[in-house]
N, C-alpha and C positions, 0 to 999 in steps of 0.2 A: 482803707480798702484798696490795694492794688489792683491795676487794669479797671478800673470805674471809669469809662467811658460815660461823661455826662452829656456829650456833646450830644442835643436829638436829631433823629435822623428822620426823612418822609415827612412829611405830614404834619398839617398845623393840627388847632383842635378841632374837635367835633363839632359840627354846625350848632348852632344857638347854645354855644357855652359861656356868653354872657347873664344867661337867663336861669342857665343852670340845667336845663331840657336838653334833651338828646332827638332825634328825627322819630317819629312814632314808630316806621314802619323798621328801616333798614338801620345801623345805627351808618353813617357815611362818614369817609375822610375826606380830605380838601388836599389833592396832588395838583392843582394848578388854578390861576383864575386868567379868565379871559379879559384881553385889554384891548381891546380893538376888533376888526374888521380888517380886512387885507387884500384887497383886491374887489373886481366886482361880482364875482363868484360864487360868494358867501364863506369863501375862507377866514379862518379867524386868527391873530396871536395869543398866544399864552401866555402870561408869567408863570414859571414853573415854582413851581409849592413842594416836590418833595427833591428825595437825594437820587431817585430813579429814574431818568430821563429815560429809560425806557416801556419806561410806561403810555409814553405818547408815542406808538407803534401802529403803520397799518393793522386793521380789525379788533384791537381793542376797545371794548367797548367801559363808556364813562356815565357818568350821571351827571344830566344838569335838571337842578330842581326835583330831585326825585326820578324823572325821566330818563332811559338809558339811551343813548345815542352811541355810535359805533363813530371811530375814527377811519374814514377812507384812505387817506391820505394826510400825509406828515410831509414837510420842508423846512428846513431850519434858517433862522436868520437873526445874528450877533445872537446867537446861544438860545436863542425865544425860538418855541417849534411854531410854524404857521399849519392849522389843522383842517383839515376838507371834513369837517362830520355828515354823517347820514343823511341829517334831516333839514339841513343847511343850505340851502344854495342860489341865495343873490344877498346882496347887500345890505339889503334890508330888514332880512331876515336875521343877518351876522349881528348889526347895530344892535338888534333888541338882547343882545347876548351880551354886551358890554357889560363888567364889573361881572357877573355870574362866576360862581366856582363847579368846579371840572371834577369832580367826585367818585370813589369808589366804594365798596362796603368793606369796613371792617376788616373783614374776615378774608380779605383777598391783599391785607398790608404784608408788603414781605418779612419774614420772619427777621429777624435782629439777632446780633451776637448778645451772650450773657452780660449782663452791665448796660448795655442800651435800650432806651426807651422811648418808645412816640409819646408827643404832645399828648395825643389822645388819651393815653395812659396814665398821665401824669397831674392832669387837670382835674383838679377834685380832690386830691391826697391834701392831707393834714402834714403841716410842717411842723415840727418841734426841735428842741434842740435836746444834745445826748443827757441836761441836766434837767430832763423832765417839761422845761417852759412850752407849753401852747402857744407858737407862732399866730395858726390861720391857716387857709386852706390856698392851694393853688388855683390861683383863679387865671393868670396869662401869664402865656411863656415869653422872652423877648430875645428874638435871636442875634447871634452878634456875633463878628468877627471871629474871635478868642474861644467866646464861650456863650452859653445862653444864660437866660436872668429870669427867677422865677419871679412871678409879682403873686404875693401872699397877700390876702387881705384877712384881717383878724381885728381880735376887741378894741386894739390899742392903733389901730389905722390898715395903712396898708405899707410890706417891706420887703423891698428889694434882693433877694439873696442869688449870689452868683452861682453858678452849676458848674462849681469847679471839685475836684477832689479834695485839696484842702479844706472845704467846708461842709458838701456833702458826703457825710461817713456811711448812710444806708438808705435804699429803696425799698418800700416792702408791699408790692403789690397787692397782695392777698390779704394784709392787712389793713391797709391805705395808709401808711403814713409815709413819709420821707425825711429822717434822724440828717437833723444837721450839727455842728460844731463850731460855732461863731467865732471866727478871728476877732480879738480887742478894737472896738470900738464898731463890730459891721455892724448892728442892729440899730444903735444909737444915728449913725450915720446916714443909714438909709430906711429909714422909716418916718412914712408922710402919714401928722396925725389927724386923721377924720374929724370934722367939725359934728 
């Protein structure tokens, strides 16, 4: 399939996708996590989590914990936005924020070109290959340089396949699966067998 853009863009997965749950109320994405404190002010750093850095804009407003919070103020420093939020302001307050992710809902993710797809999207599809075989479902994405790496878990363990065009020939949202084509030896190679 030409132009298969696997590369994902924004956004890791859905909060509690280890567990398999989505957020009761709102389903959220994860565009950034807070790594610090930044002054005594209650300003905070970010690592940034999606491809939008403009997302961390005065008056935009984010979810931490459920909660929305409004960004006052944005400063950037070696690429990390340092954020002034609404409801933030001394040090103390900023610390209790450390590791926390910076969240949006859903349905305010920016729309994507044909062929790309969020984490979001993609966690929980059934992986098979085009000769019928039942991989496992996508359980974590792992991003990387080149390209990203789904980690499939299934009957036979858990397998690595890369999100490159060569391997993945189809995406099919609406149905949940995603048709791969395994290059000689990827399966044998990267797959770790469950005790």
């Amino acid at each position: 399939m030409s132009g298969l853009d696997l590369r994902l863009s924004d956004i890791t997965p859905l909060r509690n996708t280890e567990s398999g749950t989505e957020s009761p109320d709102l389903d959220f994405i994860t565009i950034g996590r807070i790594v610090a404190p930044w002054g005594v002010k209650g300003n905070v750093k970010v690592q940034i989590e999606t491809d939008f850095p403009q997302r961390f804009s005065p008056g935009e407003e984010v979810f931490i914990d459920g909660t929305p919070v409004t960004i006052v103020d944005v400063s950037w420093h070696r690429d990390r936005p340092i954020l002034k939020l609404s409801t933030i302001d001394c040090v103390e307050d900023a610390q209790q924020l450390r590791g926390k992710s910076l969240e949006i809902p859903q349905s305010q993710a920016q729309p994507l070109p044909e062929d790309h797809y969020y984490h979001f999207q993609l966690i929980g599809l059934e992986v098979r290959t085009t000769g019928g075989e039942h991989l496992g479902e996508v359980r974590e994405i792992l991003t990387g340089k080149s390209n990203d790496t789904y980690v499939v878990q299934g009957t036979e363990g858990e397998t690595l396949i890369p999100a490159i065009e060569d391997v993945v020939k189809s995406v099919n949202l609406e149905r949940g699966f995603i048709e791969i084509e395994p290059i000689a030896g990827l399966l044998e190679l990267n797959r770790k067998k469950t005790d």
